[in-house]
VOPAGU-2260 file (C-alpha; in pm, 1 decimal, decimal comma):
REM VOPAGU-2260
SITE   aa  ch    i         X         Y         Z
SITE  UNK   A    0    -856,2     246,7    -633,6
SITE  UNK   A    1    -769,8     124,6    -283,8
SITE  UNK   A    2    -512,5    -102,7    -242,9
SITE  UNK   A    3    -411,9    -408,6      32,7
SITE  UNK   A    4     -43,4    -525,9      -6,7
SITE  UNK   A    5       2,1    -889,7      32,6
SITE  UNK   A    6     362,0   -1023,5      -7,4
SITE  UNK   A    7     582,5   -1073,0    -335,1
SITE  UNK   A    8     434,1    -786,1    -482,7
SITE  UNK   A    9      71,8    -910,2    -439,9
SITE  UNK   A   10    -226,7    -698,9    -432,6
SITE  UNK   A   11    -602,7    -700,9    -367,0
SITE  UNK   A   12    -724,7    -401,0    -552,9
SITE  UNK   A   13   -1018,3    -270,7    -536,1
SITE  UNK   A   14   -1324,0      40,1    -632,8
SITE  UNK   A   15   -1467,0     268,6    -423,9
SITE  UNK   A   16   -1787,4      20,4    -337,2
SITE  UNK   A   17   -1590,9    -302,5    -303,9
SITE  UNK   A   18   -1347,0    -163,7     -29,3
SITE  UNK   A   19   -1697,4     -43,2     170,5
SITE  UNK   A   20   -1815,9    -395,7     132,8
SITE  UNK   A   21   -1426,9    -573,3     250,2
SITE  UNK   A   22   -1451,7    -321,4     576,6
SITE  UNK   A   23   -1815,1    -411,7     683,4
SITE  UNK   A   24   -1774,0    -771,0     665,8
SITE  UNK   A   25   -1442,6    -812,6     809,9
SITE  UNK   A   26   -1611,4    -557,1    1061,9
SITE  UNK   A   27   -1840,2    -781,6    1167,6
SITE  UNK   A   28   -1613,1   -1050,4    1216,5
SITE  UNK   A   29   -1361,2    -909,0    1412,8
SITE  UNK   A   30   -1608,8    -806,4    1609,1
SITE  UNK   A   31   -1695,8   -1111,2    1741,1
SITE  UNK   A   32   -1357,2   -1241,7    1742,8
SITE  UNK   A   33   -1130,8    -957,6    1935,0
SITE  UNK   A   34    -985,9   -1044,6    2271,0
SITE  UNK   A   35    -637,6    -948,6    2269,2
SITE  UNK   A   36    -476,0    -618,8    2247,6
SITE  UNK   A   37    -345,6    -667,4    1921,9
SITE  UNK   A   38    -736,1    -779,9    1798,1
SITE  UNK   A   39    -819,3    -422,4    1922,1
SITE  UNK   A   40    -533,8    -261,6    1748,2
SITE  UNK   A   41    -624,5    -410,7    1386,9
SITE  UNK   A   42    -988,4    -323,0    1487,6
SITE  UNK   A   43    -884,2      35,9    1504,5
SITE  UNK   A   44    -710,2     -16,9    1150,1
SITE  UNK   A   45   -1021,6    -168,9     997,5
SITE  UNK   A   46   -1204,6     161,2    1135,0
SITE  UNK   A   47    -917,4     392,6     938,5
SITE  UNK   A   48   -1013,5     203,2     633,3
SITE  UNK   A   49   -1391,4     366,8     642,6
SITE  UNK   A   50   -1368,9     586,0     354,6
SITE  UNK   A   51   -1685,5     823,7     480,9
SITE  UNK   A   52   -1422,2     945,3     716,2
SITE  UNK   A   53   -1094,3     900,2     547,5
SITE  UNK   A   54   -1154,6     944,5     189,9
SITE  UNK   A   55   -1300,5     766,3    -103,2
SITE  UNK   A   56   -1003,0     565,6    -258,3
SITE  UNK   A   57    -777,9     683,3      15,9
SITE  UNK   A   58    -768,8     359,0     205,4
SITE  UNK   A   59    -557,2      33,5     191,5
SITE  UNK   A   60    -271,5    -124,2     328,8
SITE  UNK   A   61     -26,7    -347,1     310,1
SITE  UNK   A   62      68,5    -658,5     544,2
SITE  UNK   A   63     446,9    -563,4     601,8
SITE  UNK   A   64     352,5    -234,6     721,8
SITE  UNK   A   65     156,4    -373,0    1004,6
SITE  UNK   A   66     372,6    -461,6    1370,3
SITE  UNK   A   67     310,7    -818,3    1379,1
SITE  UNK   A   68     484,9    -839,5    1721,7
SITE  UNK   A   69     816,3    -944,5    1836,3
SITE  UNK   A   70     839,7   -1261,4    1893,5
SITE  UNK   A   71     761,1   -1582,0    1648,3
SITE  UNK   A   72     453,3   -1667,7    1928,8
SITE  UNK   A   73     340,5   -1299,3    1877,4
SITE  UNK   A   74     363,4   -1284,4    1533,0
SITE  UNK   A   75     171,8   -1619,2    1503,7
SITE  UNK   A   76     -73,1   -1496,0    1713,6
SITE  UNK   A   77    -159,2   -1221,5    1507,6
SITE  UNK   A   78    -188,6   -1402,3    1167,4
SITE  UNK   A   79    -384,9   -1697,3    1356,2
SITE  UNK   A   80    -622,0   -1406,0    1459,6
SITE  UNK   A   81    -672,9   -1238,7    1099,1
SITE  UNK   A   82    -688,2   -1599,8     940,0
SITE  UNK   A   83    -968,5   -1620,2    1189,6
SITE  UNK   A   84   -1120,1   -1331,2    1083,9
SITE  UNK   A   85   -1141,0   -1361,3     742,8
SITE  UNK   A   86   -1261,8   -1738,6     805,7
SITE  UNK   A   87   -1577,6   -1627,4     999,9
SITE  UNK   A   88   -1632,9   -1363,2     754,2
SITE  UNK   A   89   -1592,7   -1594,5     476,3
SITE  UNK   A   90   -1881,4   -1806,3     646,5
SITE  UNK   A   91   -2103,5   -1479,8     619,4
SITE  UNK   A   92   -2133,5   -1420,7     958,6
SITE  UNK   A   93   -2367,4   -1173,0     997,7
SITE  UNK   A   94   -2417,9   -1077,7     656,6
SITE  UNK   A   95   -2812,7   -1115,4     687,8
SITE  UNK   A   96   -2777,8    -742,5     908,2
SITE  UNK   A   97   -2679,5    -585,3     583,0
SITE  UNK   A   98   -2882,1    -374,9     416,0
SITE  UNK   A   99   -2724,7    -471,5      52,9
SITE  UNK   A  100   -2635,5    -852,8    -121,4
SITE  UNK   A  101   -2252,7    -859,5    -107,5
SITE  UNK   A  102   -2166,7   -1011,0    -466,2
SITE  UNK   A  103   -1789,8   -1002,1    -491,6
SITE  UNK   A  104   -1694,0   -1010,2    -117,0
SITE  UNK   A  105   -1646,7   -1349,3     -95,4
SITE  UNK   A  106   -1380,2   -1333,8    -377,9
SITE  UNK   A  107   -1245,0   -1007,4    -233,5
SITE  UNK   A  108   -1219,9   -1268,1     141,1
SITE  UNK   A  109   -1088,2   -1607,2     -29,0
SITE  UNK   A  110    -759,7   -1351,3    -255,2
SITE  UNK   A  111    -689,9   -1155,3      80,1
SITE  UNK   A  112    -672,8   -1516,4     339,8
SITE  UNK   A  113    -444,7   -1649,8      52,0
SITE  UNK   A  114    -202,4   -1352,2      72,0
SITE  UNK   A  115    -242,2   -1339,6     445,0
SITE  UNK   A  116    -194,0   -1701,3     470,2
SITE  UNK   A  117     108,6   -1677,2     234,5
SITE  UNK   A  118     256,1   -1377,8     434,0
SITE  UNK   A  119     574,2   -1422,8     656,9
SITE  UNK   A  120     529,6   -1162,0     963,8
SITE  UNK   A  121     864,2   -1157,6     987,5
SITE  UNK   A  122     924,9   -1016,8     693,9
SITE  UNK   A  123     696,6    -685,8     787,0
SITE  UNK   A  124     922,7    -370,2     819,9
SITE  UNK   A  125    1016,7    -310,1    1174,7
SITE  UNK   A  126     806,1      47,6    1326,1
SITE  UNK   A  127     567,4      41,3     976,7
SITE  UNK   A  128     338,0     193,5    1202,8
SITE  UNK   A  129      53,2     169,9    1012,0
SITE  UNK   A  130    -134,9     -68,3    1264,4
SITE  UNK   A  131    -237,9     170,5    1546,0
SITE  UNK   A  132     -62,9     153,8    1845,2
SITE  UNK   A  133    -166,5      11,4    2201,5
SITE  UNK   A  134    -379,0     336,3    2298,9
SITE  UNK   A  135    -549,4     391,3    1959,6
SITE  UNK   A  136    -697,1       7,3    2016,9
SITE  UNK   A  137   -1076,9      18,9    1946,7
SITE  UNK   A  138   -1202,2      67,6    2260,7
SITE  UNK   A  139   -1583,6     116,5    2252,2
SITE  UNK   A  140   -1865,7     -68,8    2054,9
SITE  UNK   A  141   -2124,4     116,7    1891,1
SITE  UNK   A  142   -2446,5     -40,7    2067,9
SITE  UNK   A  143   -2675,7      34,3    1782,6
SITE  UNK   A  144   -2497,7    -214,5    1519,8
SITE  UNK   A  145   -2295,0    -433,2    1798,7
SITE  UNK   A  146   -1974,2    -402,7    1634,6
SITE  UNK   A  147   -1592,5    -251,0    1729,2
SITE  UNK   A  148   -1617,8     117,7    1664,4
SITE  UNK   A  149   -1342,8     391,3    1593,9
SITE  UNK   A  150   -1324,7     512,9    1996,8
SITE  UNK   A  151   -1075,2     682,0    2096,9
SITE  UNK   A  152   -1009,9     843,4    1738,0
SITE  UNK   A  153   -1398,6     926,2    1623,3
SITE  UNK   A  154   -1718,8     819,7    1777,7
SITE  UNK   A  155   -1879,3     628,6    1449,0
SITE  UNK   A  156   -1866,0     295,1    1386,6
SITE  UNK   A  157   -1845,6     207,5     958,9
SITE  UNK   A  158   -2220,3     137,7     951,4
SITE  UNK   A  159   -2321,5     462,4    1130,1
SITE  UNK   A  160   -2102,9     659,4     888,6
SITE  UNK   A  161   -2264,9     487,2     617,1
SITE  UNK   A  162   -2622,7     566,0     751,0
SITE  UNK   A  163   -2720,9     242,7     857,3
């Protein structure tokens, strides 16, 4: 089972299949959306959560472990840009690319915005680490499937791993 870590003890569990379905679609959305060098650095993490590279059931994580920034505009910032996320992902942006019907994402979207929404960054665990840092940003898109790939830690993006 993989696991994302919401606040209070909240978590978004889910199999193998449903985790492979969470990545792509918030893939596609951030995306779109990235701009800022922490958009690139969650980018990266969304990559580390592609379980044809890291493992099936070996991915997850939780919103205190991630560095948020450090400062209250930083740290707002950062949630406005995953509350983003999940919002044009909710909105199935780009789902029509996929080459399967999505059933449960949209519940898997609307329970992770409501713990992300619900989540103080202040309260995240100073030097977590778990969000990569400023030179493991994504930094190349894979032209194929026009999406953030997993430069400068493997060449693949989630859908070429997948064997889209």
């Amino acid at each position: 089972m993989n696991v994302f870590e919401g606040a209070d003890g909240r978590q978004l569990e889910m199999t193998n299949g449903g985790t492979a379905v969470f990545v792509d679609v918030l893939t596609l959305a951030v995306s779109t959306l990235a701009r800022e060098p922490w958009d690139f650095r969650f980018a990266a993490l969304l990559t580390r959560q592609d379980q044809n590279v890291m493992g099936r059931g070996m991915v997850g994580f939780g919103l205190a472990e991630l560095d948020w920034g450090d400062t209250p505009q930083e740290r707002a910032a950062a949630k406005g840009f995953l509350l983003r996320v999940l919002d044009l992902a909710l909105s199935r942006h780009r789902w029509e690319e996929l080459t399967y019907e999505p059933p449960r994402a949209e519940g898997y979207l609307r329970t992770y915005r409501t713990m992300v929404e619900d989540f103080d960054p202040a309260a995240a665990r100073a030097g977590a680490g778990v969000l990569p840092g400023p030179d493991q940003a994504a930094a190349g898109s894979c032209v194929r499937h026009r999406v953030l790939g997993g430069l400068p830690v493997w060449e693949d993006c989630v859908f070429c791993t997948a064997g889209v």
